[in-house]
TORTORMI-605231 format. One record per residue (C-alpha): residue number from 1; x, y, z. Coordinates in Angstrom, 2 decimals, always signed. Example, Ala and Ser with C-alpha at 12.3 -4.5 7.8 and 13.67 -1.06 7.14 Angstrom:
(rec 1,(+12.30,-4.50,+7.80)),
(rec 2,(+13.67,-1.06,+7.14)),
//
This chain:
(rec 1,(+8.22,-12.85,+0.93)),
(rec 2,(+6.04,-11.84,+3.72)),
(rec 3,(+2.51,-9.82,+3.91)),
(rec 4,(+1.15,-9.94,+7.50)),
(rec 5,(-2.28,-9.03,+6.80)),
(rec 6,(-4.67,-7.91,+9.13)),
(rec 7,(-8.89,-7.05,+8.43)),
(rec 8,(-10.24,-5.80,+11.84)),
(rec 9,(-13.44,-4.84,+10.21)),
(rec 10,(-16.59,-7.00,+8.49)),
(rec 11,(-17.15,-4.84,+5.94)),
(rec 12,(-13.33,-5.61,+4.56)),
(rec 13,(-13.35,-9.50,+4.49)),
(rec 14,(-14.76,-9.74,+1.02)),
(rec 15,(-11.39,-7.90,+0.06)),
(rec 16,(-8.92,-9.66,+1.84)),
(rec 17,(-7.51,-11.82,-0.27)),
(rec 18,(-7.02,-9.79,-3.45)),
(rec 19,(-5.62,-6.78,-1.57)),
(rec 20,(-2.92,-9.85,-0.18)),
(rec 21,(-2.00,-10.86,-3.75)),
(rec 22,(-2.06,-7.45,-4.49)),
(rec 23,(+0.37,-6.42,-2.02)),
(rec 24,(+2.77,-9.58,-2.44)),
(rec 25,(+2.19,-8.77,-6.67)),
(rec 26,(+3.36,-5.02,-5.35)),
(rec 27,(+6.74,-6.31,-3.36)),
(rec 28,(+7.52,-8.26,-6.11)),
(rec 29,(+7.14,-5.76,-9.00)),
(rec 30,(+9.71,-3.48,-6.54)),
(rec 31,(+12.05,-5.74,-6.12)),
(rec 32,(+11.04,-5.88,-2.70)),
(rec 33,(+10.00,-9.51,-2.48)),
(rec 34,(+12.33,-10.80,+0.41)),
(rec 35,(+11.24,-7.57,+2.84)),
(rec 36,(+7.86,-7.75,+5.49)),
(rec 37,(+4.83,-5.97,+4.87)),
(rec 38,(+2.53,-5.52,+7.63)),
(rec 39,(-0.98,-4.67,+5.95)),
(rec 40,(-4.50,-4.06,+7.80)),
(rec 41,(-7.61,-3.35,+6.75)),
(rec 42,(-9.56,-1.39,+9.30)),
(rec 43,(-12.37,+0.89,+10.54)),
(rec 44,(-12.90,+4.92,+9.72)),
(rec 45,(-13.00,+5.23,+13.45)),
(rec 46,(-9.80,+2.83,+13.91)),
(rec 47,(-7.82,+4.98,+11.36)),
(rec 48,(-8.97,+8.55,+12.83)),
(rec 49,(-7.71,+7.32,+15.84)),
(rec 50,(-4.36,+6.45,+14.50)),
(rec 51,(-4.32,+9.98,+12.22)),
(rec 52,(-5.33,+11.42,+15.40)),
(rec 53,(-2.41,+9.99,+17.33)),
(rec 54,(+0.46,+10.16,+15.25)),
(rec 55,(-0.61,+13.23,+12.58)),
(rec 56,(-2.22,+15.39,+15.17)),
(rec 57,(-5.33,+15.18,+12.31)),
(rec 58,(-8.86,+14.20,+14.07)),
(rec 59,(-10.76,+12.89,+11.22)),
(rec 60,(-10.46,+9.84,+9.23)),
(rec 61,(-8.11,+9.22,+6.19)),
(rec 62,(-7.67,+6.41,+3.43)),
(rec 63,(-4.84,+5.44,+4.33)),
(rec 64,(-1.73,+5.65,+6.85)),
(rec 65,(+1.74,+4.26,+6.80)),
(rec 66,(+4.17,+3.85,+9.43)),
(rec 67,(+7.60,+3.07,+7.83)),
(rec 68,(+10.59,+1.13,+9.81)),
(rec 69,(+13.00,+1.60,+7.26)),
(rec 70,(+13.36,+5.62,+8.20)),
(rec 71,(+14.41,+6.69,+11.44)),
(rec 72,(+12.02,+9.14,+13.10)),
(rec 73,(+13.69,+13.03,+12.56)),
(rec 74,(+16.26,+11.60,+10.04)),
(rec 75,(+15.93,+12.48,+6.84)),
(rec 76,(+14.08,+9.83,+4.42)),
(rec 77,(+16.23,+7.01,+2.99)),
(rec 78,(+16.48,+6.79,-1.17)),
(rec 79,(+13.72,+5.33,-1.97)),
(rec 80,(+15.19,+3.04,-4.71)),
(rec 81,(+18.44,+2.51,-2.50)),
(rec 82,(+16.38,+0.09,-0.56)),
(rec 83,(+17.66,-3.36,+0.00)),
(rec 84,(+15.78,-6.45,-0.55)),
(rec 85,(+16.78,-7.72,+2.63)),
(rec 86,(+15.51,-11.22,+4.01)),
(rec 87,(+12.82,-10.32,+6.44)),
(rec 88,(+13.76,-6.86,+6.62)),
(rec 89,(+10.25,-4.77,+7.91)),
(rec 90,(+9.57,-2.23,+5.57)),
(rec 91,(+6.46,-0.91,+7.75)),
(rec 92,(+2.95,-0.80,+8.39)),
(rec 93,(+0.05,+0.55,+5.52)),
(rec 94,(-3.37,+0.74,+7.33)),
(rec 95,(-6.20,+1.45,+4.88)),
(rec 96,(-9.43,+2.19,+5.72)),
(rec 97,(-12.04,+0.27,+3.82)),
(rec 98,(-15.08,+2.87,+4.43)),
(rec 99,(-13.04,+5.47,+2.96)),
(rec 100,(-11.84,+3.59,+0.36)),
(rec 101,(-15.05,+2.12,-0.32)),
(rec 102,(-16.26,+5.61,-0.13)),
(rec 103,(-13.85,+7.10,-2.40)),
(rec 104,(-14.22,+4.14,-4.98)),
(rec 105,(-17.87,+5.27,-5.88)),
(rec 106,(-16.98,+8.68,-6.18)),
(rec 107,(-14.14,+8.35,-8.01)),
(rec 108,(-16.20,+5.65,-10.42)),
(rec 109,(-13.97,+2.30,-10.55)),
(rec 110,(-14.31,-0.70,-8.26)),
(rec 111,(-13.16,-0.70,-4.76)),
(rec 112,(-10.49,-3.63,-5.29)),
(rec 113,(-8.96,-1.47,-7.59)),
(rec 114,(-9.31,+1.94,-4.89)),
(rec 115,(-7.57,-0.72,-2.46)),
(rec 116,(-4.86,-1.57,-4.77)),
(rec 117,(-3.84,+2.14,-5.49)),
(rec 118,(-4.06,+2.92,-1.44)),
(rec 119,(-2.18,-0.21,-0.88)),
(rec 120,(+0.75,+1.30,-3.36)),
(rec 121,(+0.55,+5.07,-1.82)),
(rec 122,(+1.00,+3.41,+1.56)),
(rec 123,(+3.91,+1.01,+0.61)),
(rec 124,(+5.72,+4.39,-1.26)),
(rec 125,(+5.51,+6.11,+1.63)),
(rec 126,(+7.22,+3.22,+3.27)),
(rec 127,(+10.09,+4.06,+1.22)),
(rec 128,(+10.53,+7.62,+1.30)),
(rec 129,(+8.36,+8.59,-1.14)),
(rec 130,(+6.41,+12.33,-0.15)),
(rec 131,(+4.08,+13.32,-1.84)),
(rec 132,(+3.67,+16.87,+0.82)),
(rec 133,(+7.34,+17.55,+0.30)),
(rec 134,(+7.38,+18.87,-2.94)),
(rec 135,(+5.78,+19.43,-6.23)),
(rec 136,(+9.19,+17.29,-7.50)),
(rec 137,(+8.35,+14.98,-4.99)),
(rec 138,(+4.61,+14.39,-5.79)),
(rec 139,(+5.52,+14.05,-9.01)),
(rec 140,(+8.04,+11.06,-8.43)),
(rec 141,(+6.02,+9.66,-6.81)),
(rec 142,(+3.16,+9.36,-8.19)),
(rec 143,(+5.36,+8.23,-11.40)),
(rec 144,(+6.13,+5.59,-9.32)),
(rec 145,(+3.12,+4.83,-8.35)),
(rec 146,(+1.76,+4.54,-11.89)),
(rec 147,(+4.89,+2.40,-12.79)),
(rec 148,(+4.32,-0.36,-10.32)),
(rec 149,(+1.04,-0.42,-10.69)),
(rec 150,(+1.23,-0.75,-14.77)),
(rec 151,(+4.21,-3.91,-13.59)),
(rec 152,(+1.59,-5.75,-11.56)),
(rec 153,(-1.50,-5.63,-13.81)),
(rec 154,(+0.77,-7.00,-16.41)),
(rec 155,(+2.67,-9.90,-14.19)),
(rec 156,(-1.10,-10.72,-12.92)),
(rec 157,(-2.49,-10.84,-16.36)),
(rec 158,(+0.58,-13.22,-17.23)),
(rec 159,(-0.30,-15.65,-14.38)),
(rec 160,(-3.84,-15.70,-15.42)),
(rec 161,(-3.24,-16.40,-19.06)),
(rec 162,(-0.74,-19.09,-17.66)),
(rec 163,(-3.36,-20.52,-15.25)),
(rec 164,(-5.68,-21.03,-18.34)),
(rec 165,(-2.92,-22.48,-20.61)),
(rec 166,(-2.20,-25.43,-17.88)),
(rec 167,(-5.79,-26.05,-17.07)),
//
């Protein structure tokens, strides 16, 4: 399984390697374990650059995903009709860290676990998911979303109570 992860910015170091468990925990719990993830951690002014390219949007955003698996003016694949391909690229998820550090205060939890749910937004959107399509679709996937993230805290609980067993 492969996470390319990328942290272009100081202030993101200190979450580095959770947010690459997190994301290998996340291809896992979608059965996506043999695919490529390409994951950075960057800037507000790096990501408003990017939404400014390819959304037409001049501001900064949380987060910004750049799928490979959808062909640009085709219509979105299934997203559960994806294959777990060896070394298939499912995309590129850029989060930004000021945001999300940002948004963790204000939204009252800790910013490892604001990176985790920007990290699973980003990958859905990878696979189809939309979110701006539809109520329907906004509700799928954010069902989803909830879904792998409830798989992951549970299969990372069960390799820390196996850690402690074997120590």
């Amino acid at each position: 399984m492969g996470v390319e992860f990328r942290c272009d910015t100081s202030k993101g170091w200190r979450y580095s390697l959770a947010l690459k468990r997190d994301a290998i925990a996340l291809m896992k719990a979608a059965g996506l374990s043999k695919c490529e993830l390409s994951l950075t951690l960057t800037s507000d002014e790096k990501i408003r650059t990017l939404n400014r390219e390819y959304r037409k949007k001049d501001q900064p955003t949380d987060v910004l995903s750049f799928s490979q698996i959808e062909e640009r003016g085709s219509s979105p694949p299934d997203p559960l009709a994806v294959p777990n391909n060896p070394g298939m690229p499912l995309g590129d998820v850029v989060i930004s860290i000021d945001t999300a550090v940002a948004q963790a205060r204000s939204y009252a939890v800790s910013p490892r676990d604001r990176l985790r749910t920007l990290l699973i937004h980003g990958f859905l959107h990878l696979l189809g998911y939309d979110h701006e399509r539809s109520p329907a679709q906004a509700r799928k996937m954010f069902a989803r979303a909830r879904e792998l993230a409830t798989i992951m805290k549970s299969s990372q609980a069960a390799s820390k109570a196996r850690a402690r067993t074997s120590r």
